[in-house]
N, C-alpha and C positions, 0 to 999 in steps of 0.2 A: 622386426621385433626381435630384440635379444633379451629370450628370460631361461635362468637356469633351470635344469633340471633339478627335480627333488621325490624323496619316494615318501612324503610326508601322508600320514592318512589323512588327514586334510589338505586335499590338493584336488584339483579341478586340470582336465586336461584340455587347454586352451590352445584356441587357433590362431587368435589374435588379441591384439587390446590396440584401439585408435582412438585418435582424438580428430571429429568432424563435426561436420551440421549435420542434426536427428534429420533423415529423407521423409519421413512420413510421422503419422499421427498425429496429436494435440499439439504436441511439440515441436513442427518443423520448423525447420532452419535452425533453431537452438542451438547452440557450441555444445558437443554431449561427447561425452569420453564411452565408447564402444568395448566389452567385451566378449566375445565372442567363442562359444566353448563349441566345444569339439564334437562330433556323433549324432544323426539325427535317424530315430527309426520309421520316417516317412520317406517315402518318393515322390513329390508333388512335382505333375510335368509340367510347371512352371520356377521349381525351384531354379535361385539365383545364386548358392553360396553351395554348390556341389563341394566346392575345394576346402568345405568346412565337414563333409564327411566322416573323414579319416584324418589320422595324422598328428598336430599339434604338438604340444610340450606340457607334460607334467608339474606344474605351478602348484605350487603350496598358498595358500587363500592370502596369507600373511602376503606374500609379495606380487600377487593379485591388489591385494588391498596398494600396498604399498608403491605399486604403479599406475594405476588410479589418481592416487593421491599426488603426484608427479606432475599432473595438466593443470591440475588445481582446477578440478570443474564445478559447476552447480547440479549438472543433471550426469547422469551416468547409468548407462541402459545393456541390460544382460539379455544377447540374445546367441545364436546357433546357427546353422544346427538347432538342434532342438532342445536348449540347456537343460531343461527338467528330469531328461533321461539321466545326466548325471546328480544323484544324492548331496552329495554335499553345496550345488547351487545354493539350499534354501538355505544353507550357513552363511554363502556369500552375497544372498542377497538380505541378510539383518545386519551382514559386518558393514557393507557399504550405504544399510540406514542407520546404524549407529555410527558413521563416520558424517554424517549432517546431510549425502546426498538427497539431491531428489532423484528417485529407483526407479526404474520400470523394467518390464521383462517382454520378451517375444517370446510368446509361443505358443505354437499351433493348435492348440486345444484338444488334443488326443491322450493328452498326460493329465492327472489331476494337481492341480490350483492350492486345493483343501487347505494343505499345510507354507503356503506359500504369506511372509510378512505381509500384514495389513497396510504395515506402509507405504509397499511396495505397489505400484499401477501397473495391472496387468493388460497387455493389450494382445488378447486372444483370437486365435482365428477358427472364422466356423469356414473348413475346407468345402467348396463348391461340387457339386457333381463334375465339371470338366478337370479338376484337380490330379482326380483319379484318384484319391486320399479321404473321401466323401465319409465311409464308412469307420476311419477312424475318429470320428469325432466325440466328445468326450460330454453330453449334454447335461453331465450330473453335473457341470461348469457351472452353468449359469445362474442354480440359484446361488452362488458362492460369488458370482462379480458383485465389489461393492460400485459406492458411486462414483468414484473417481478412474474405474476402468475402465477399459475400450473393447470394442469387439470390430474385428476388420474382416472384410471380404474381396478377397481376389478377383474377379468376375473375368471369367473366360468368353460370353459369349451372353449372346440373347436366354439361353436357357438358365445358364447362371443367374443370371439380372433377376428374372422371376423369381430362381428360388430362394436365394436372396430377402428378395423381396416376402416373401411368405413367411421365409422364419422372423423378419421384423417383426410380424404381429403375430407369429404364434409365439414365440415368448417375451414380445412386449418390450424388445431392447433397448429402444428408443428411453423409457423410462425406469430403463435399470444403470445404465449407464451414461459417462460422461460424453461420450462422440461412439457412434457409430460411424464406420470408415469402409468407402467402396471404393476401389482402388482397382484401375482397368491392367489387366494381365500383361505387360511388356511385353510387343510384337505379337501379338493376338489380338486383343481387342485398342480401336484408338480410346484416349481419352475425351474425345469430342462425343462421341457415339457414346459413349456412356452417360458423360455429364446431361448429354440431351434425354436420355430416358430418366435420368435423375429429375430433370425441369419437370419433365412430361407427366410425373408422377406425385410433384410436389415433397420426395421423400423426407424424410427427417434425419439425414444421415447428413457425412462428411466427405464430397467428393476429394481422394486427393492424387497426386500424381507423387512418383519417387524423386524427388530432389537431389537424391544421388546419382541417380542414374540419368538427368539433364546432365548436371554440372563434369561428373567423374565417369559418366560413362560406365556404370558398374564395376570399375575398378576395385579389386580388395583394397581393402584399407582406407575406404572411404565411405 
């Protein structure tokens, strides 16, 4: 990715911008233009985008937008790192639904939502106890998801699975939201052993596996 530098106050300091199939959620396989901001204030020991830490290049939203607009996509999805940590996101996520996309956002649910476009589908995660990231969770979220948002869960392990499972009905998410998403940890937990407690439970969620990580091998930029 070659994008200039700029010292614009409206600028987003970005790690990437790609054009692949969405891996996961409502959305998979979809052709979705990726941007990817910089800085994320969690450790989860199963993060996959460490090399989105640090780093990046200073991007003014303007040619943000105006790279985006280059793939000529339908969907286009802002995720990190953890974008919400940087301010200026919620400017870039109205520019790119005043540019016709369809929006969504990644992120971890430790940051608050509140002022985040209506447009925009947020697909939030409520971080598991095997996480390690448990305690950052942000539950003043939930009454803020509307309907067409997601809430995802990484599950590490048998103990995860249950909790998991708890917080479905203690706030009801099933019928607050569009898909609920249980998604087995890469190289921790198989996806067979999952999907089978899913049967065995009858849940009301969306089992799903990372489609990036079949196809690209978790490669950046895909």
């Amino acid at each position: 990715m070659s994008i200039s530098q700029t010292h614009s106050a409206d600028a987003l300091r970005i790690t990437e911008i790609f054009y692949s199939l969405q891996g996961e959620a409502r959305t998979v396989g979809v052709p979705t233009v990726f941007v990817r901001l910089t800085g994320c204030p969690l450790r989860c020991v199963y993060c996959d985008t460490e090399y989105a830490f640090s780093g990046g290049d200073l991007v003014s939203i303007d040619d943000v937008v105006s790279k985006v607009a280059a793939y000529q996509p339908r969907f286009v999805t802002v995720t990190g790192g953890e974008p919400l940590a940087q301010p200026n996101c919620l400017l870039l996520l109205t520019r790119l639904c005043d540019a016709g996309y369809e929006v969504s956002l990644e992120t971890s649910g430790a940051m608050t939502v509140a002022e985040v476009d209506s447009r925009v589908v947020k697909v939030i995660d409520l971080k598991t106890p095997a996480s390690a990231e448990m305690g950052r969770n942000d539950y003043d979220n939930i009454p803020l998801l509307l309907p067409a948002d997601q809430v995802k869960f990484v599950i590490c392990d048998r103990d995860d699975y249950e909790w998991a499972r708890f917080k479905l009905d203690e706030y009801q998410l099933p019928a607050r939201v569009s898909d609920v998403l249980f998604s087995p940890s890469h190289g921790q937990l198989s996806g067979r052993e999952l999907a089978e407690w899913v049967l065995e439970d009858n849940l009301p969620v969306r089992m799903q596996l990372q489609l990036h990580k079949i196809l690209w091998n978790d490669e950046p930029g895909h």
